[in-house]
C-alpha positions in Angstrom: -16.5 19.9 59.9 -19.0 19.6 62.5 -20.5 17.1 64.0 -24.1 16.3 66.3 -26.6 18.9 66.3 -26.2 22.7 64.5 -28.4 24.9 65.9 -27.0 27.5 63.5 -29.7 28.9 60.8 -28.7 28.2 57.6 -30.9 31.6 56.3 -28.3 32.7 53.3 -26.3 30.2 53.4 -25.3 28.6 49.8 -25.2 24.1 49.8 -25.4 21.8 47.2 -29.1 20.4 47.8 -30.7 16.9 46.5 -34.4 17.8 44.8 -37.0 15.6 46.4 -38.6 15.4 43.2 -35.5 13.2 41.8 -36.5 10.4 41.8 -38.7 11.0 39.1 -36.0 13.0 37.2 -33.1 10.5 37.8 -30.2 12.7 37.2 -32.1 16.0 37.9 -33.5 19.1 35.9 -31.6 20.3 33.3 -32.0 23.6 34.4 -31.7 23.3 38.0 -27.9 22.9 39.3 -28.6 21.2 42.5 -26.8 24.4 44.3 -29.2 25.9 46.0 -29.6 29.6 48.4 -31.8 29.0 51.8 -34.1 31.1 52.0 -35.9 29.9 55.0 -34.8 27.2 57.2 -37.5 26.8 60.1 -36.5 23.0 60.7 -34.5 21.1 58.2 -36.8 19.0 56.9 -39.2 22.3 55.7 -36.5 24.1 53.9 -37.4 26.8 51.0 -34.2 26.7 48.6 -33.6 29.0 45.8 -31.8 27.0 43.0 -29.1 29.1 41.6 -29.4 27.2 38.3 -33.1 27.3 37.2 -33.8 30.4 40.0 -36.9 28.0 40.9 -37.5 27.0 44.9 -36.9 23.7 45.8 -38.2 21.9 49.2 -35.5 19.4 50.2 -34.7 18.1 53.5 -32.0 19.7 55.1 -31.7 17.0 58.2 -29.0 15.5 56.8 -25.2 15.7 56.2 -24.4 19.3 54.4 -21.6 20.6 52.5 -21.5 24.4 53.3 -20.1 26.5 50.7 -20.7 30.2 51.7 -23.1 32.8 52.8 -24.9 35.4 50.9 -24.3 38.9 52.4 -27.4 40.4 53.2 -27.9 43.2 50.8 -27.3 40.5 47.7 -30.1 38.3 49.6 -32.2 41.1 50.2 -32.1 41.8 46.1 -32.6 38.7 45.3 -35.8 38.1 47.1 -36.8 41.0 45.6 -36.3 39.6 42.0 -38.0 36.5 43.0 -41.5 38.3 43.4 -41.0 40.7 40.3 -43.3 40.3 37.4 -40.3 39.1 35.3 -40.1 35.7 37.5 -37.0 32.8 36.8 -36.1 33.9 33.8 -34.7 37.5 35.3 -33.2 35.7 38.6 -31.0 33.6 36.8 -29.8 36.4 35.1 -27.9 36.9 38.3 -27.8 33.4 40.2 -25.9 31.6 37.7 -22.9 33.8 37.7 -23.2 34.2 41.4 -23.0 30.3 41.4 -19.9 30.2 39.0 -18.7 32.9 41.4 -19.2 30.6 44.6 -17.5 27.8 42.8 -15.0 29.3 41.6 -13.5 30.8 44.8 -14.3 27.3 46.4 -12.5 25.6 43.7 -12.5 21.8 43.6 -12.3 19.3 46.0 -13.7 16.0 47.2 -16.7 18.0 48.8 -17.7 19.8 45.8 -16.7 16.6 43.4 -20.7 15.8 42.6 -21.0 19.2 41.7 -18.9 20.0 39.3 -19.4 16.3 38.2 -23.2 17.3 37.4 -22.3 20.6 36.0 -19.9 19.0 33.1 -22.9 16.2 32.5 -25.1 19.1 32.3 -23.3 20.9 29.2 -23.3 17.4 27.5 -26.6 16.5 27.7 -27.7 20.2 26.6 -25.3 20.1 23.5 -26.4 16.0 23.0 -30.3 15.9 24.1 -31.9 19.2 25.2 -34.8 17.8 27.3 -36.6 18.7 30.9 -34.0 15.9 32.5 -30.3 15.5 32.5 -30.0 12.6 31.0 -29.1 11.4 27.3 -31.7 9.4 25.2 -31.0 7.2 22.5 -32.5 4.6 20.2 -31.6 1.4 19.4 -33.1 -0.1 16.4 -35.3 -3.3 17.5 -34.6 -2.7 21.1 -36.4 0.8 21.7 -35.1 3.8 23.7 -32.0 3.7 26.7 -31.6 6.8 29.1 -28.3 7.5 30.6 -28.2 9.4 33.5 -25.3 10.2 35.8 -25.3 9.5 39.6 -23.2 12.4 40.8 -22.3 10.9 43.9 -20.8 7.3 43.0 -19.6 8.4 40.1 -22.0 6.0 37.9 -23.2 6.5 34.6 -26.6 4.8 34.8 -28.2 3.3 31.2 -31.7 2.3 31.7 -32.9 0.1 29.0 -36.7 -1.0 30.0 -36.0 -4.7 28.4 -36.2 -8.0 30.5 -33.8 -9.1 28.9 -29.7 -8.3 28.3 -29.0 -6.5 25.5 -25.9 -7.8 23.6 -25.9 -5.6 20.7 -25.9 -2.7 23.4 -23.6 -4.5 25.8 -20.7 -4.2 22.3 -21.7 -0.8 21.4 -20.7 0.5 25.2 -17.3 -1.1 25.2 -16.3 0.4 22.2 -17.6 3.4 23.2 -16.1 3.8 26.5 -12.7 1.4 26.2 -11.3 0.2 29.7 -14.6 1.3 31.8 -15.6 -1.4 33.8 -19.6 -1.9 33.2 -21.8 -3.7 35.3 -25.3 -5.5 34.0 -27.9 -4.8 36.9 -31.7 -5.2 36.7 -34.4 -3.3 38.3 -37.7 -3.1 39.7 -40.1 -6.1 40.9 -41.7 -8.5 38.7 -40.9 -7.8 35.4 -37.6 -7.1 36.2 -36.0 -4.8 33.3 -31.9 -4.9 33.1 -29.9 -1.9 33.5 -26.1 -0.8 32.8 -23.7 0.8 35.1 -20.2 2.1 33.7 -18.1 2.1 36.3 -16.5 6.5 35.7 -12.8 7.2 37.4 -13.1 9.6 40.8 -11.5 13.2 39.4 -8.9 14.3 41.7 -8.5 17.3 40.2 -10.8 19.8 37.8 -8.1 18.5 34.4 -8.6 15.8 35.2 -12.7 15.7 35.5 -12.5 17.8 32.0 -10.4 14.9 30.0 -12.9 12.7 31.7 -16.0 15.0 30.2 -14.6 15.0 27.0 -14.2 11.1 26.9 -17.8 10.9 27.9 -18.7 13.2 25.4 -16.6 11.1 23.1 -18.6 7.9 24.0 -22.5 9.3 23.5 -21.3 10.9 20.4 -20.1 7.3 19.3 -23.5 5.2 20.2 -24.9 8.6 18.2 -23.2 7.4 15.1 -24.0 4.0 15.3 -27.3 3.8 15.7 -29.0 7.6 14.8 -26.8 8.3 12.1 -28.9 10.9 10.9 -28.7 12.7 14.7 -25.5 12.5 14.5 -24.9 14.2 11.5 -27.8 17.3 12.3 -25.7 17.6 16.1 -21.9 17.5 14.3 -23.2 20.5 12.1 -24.6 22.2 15.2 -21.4 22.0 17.0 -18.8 22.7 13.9 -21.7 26.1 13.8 -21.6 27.3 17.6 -19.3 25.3 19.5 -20.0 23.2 22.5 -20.3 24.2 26.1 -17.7 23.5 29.0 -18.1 25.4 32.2 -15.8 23.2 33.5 -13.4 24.7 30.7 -14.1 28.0 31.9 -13.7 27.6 35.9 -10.3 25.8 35.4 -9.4 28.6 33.4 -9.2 32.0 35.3 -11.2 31.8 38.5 -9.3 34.8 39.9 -10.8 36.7 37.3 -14.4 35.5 38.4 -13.5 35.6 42.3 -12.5 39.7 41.3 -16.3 39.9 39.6 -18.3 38.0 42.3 -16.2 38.6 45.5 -18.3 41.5 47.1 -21.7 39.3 46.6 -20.3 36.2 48.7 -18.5 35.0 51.4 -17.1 31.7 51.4 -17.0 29.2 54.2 -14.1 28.8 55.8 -10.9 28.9 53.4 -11.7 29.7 49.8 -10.9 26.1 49.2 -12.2 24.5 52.1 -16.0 24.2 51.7 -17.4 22.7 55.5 -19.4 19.8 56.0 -22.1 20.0 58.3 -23.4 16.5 60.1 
């Protein structure tokens, strides 16, 4: 942990990053992971950030707290920029980001540092499976009351429902108790003027990656419930598409052999620290 002012450059190091563009993607890109690779630091607030999700750069500020999570050996970052200005662009990077980020993860493993993390990368698999759109984030319609969008905020732990009425909605307000038994939900309204109310459902803090993949599931659980209710015929076209190829759960797959993975990626990156002992930078 360190504290005051790092002069350290933070050139191949690996952090979990917040997009500037977010707040017009509440939630973030579905393809971007929000785990990013500096590529140049000159002053933390002009940062050039390779997202090992999407393998698209990002411009975030850097000036703030920072959860370090490893360093990119040289010849691996050297390769990489390499990739980035080939003709083949994203598509080819991510051919080797996104195991290099399962990698990083992996030998991390989870903890209260890397908690938003894996929180957005289970969110992630739902709303790919659920709603494959730019955003993460899970739309739904409500007959007579138009669309809601649920996003996740990864750091409180919130499930955010935005409904655009002025109004509560009671029919909506039912429909996410039965759908999510024994969460507590707030009713919160946003914006000036026309003030539009909103939905907050109150989600447990994991302490472990178990127990953040029960908690997945039940969310899974609760979308695919409002699915049934009130898009029946969705529901029906998305259980035939998951009875077909399955669903997706990375956090399935880093809970169950990470050694394996740490064998696979450990000569591309080296942690920070202790393999479970991410560092935060202030």
């Amino acid at each position: 942990m360190f504290t005051g002012t790092c002069e350290v450059s933070l050139s191949r190091a690996v952090v979990p990053f917040r997009d500037p563009l977010e707040p017009a993607h509440p939630g973030g890109r579905i393809r971007d992971l929000g785990l990013g690779l500096v590529l140049e630091n000159p002053d933390a607030s002009r940062s050039r950030v390779l997202d090992l999700g999407s393998g698209e750069v990002r411009h975030p500020n850097l000036s703030g707290p920072l959860v370090l999570l490893g360093w990119v050996f040289p010849r691996l970052f050297r390769d990489l920029v390499r990739r980035m200005e080939a003709p083949e662009g994203a598509e080819e990077l991510v051919r080797v980001t996104r195991p290099l980020a399962l990698g990083l993860i992996a030998q991390v493993g989870f903890t209260p540092l890397t908690r938003p993390l894996h929180l957005r990368m289970g969110f992630q698999d739902i709303c790919q499976d659920i709603d494959l759109h730019e955003d993460t984030a899970i739309r739904l319609a409500l007959p007579g009351a138009g669309p809601i969008r649920c996003h996740l905020d990864y750091e409180e732990s919130i499930l955010v429902i935005r409904t655009g009425r002025s109004h509560p909605a009671p029919e909506l307000e039912g429909a996410l108790a039965d759908a999510f038994p024994s969460r507590r939900i707030l009713r919160t309204t946003r914006g000036e003027g026309r003030r539009t109310h909103d939905y907050h459902l109150m989600l447990p803090v994991s302490r472990s990656l178990p127990e953040m993949c029960q908690e997945m599931r039940r969310l899974r659980r609760g979308f695919l419930h409002l699915m049934a209710r009130f898009e029946a015929d969705r529901y029906q076209a998305l259980k035939e598409a998951t009875t077909a190829f399955g669903e997706r759960d990375s956090l399935a797959y880093l809970a169950g052999d990470p050694v394996r993975e740490r064998r696979r990626q450990g000569e591309w990156v080296r942690p920070a620290g202790s393999p479970r002992s991410p560092r935060g930078i202030h």
